[in-house]
C-alpha positions as CSV (number, residue, x, y, z in Angstrom):
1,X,-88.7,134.0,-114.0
2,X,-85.4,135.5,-115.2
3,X,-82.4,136.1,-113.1
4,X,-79.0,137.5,-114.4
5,X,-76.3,140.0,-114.5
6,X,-74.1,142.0,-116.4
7,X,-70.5,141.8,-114.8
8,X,-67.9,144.0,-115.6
9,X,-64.2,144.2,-114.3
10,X,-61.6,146.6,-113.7
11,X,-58.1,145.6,-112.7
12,X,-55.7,149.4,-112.2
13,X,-52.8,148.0,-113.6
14,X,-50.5,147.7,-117.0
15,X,-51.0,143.7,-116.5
16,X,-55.0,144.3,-116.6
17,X,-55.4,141.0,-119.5
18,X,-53.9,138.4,-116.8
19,X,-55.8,139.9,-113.7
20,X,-59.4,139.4,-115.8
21,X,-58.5,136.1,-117.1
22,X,-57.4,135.1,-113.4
23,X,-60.2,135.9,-112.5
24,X,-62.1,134.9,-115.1
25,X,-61.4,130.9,-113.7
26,X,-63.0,131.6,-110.9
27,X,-66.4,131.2,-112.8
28,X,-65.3,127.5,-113.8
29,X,-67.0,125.7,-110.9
30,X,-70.0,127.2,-112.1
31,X,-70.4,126.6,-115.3
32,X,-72.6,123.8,-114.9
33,X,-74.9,125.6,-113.4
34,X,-74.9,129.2,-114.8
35,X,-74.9,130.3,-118.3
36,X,-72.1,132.0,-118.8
37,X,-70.9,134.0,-122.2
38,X,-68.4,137.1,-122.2
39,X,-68.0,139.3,-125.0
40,X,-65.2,142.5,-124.6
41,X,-68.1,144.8,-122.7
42,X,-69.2,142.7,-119.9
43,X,-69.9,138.7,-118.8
44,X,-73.8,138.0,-118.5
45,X,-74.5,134.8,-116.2
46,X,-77.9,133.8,-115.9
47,X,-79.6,131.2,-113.6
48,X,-80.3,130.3,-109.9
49,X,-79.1,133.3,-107.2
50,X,-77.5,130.9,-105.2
51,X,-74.8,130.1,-107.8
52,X,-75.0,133.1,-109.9
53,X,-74.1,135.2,-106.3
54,X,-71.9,132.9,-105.5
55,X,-69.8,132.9,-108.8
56,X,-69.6,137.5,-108.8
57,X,-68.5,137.0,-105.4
58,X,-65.8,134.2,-106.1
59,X,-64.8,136.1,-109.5
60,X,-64.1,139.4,-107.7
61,X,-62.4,138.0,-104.5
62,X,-60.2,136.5,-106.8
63,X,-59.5,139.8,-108.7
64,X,-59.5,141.2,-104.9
65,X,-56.6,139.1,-103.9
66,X,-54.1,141.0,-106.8
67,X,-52.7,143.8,-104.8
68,X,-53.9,146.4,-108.1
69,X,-56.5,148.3,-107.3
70,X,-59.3,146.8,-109.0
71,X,-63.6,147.5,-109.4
72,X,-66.3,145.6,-111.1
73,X,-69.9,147.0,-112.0
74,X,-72.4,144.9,-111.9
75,X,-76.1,145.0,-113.0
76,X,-78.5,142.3,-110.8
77,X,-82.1,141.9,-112.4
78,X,-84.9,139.2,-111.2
79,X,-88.4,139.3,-112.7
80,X,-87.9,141.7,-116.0
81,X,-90.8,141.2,-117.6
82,X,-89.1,142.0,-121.1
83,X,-87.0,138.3,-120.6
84,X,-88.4,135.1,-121.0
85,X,-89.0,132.5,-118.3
86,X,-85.6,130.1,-117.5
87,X,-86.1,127.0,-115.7
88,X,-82.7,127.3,-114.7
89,X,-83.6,130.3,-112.3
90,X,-85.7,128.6,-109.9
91,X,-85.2,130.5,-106.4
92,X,-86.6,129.0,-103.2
93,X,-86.1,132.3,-101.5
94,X,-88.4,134.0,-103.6
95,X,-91.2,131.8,-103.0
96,X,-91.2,131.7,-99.4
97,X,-90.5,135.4,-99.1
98,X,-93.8,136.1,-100.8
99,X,-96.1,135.9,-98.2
100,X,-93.4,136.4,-95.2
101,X,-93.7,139.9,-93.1
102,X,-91.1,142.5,-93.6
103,X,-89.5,141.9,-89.6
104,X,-89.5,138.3,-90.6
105,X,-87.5,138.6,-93.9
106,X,-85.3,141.4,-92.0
107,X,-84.4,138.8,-89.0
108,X,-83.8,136.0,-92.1
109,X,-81.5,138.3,-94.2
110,X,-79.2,139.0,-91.1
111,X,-79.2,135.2,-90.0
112,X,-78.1,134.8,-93.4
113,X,-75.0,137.5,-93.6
114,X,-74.1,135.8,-90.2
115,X,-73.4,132.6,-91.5
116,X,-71.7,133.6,-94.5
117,X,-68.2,132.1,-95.5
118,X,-65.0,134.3,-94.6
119,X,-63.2,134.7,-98.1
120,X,-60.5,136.8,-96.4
121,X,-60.9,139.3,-98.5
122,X,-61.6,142.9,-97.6
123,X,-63.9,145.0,-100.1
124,X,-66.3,148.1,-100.6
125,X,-69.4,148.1,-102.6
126,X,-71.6,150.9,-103.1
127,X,-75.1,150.2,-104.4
128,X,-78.8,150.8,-105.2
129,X,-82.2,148.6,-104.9
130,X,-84.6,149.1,-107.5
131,X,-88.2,147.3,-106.5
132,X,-90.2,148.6,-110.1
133,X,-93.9,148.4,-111.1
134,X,-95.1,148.4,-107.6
135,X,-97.2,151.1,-105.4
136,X,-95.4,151.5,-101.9
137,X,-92.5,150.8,-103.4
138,X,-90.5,152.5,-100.7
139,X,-91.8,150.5,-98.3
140,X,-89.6,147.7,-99.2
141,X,-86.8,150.1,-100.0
142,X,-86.9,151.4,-96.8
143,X,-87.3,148.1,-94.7
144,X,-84.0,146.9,-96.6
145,X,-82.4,149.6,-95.6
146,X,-83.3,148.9,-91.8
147,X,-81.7,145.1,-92.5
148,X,-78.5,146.7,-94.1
149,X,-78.1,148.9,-90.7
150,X,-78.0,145.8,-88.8
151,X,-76.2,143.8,-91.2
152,X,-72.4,144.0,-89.9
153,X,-71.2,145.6,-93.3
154,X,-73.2,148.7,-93.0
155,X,-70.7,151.7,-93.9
156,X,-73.0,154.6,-94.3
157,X,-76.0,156.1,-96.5
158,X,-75.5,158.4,-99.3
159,X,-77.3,160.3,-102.1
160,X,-79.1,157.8,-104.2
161,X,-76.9,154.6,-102.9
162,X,-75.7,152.8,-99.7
163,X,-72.2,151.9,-98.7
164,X,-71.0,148.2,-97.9
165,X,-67.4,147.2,-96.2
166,X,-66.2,143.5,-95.2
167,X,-65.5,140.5,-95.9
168,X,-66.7,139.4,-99.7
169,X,-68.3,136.8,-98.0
170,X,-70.3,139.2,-95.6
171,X,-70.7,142.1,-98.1
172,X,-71.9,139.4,-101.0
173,X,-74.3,137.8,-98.8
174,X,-75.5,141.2,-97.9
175,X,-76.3,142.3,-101.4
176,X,-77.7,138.4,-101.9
177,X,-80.5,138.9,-99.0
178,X,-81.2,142.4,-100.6
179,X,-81.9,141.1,-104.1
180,X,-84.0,138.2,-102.9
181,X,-86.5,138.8,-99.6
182,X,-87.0,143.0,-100.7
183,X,-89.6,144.0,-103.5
184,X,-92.7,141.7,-104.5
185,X,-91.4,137.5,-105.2
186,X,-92.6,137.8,-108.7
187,X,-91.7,141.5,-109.6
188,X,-89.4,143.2,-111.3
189,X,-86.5,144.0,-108.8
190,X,-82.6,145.4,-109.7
191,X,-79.6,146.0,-108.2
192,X,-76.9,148.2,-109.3
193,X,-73.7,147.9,-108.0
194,X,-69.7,149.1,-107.6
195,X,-67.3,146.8,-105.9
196,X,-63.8,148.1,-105.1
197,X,-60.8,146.2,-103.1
198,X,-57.3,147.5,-102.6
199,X,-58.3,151.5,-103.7
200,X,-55.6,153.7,-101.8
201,X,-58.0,156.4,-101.5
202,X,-60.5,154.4,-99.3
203,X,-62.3,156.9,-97.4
């Protein structure tokens, strides 16, 4: 399988360079782990969900902590069936959550955003699951909706994507349960997200 994203970051200030590359040093601890290249459009990482989470989480947390209003967009993908197989993305998770019933992986995914690390920093996200190339697609659609509504960083619904608010540690884990126990193990499943911290026109 192939797990990645496309990461992109937007600091709302004249000192924009030193924000990224701040920020940027958050991904260090991961290196090891991830594969990690940035060009002057985005940062792709590729490799396990555990680390590969872990590092969007740590890399906009530390943008968060700037007082500048700052986003990032990110694109999550698992399974594309256009992207070769990576060792490197072995993902526990997905193999267990194969043959697990939806209430199960629900009550797992909110165990999970209950013991999730306080980062101490207070975001938004906005975003969309994807589950592609599968009948009843909605099905798991809709049962991850259910688990966000219970989650603690439920905000609201709206057209076409859900709303997220919390901790980075909560809101992150959130979007990690999402990503990994909704849509088939060995499908094709996306996220598309917006994270935003410090806005002054939170609403």
């Amino acid at each position: 399988m192939f797990i990645g994203a496309q990461v992109s970051l937007y600091p709302m200030t004249s000192d924009f360079v030193q924000v990224i590359m701040s920020g940027l040093k958050a991904l260090d601890p991961y290196r090891d782990d991830l594969r990690i290249e940035t060009d002057d459009m985005s940062t792709l990482m590729v490799g396990a969900p555990g680390p590969l989470i872990d590092a969007i989480r740590d890399l906009f947390a530390t943008t968060a902590r700037n007082p500048a209003h700052s986003t990032m967009h990110v694109t999550l993908s698992r399974g594309c069936p256009g992207e070769p197989d990576d060792p490197s993305c072995r993902c526990d998770i997905l193999a267990v959550a194969q043959n697990t019933p939806l209430a199960q992986r629900q009550l797992q995914a909110q165990e999970a955003v209950a013991d999730a690390p306080d980062m101490g920093v207070q975001i938004d996200v906005q975003f969309s699951l994807y589950v592609l190339g599968q009948d009843r697609h909605m099905d798991e659609i809709y049962g991850c909706i259910e688990f966000l509504k219970s989650s603690g960083t439920f905000l609201r619904s709206k057209n076409f994507c859900t709303r997220l608010r919390g901790d980075a540690g909560a809101v992150f884990e959130t979007l990690r349960q999402a990503f990994l126990r909704f849509g088939p193990a060995e499908g094709h499943v996306t996220i598309d997200l917006t994270a935003s911290a410090n806005s002054p026109s939170k609403g």
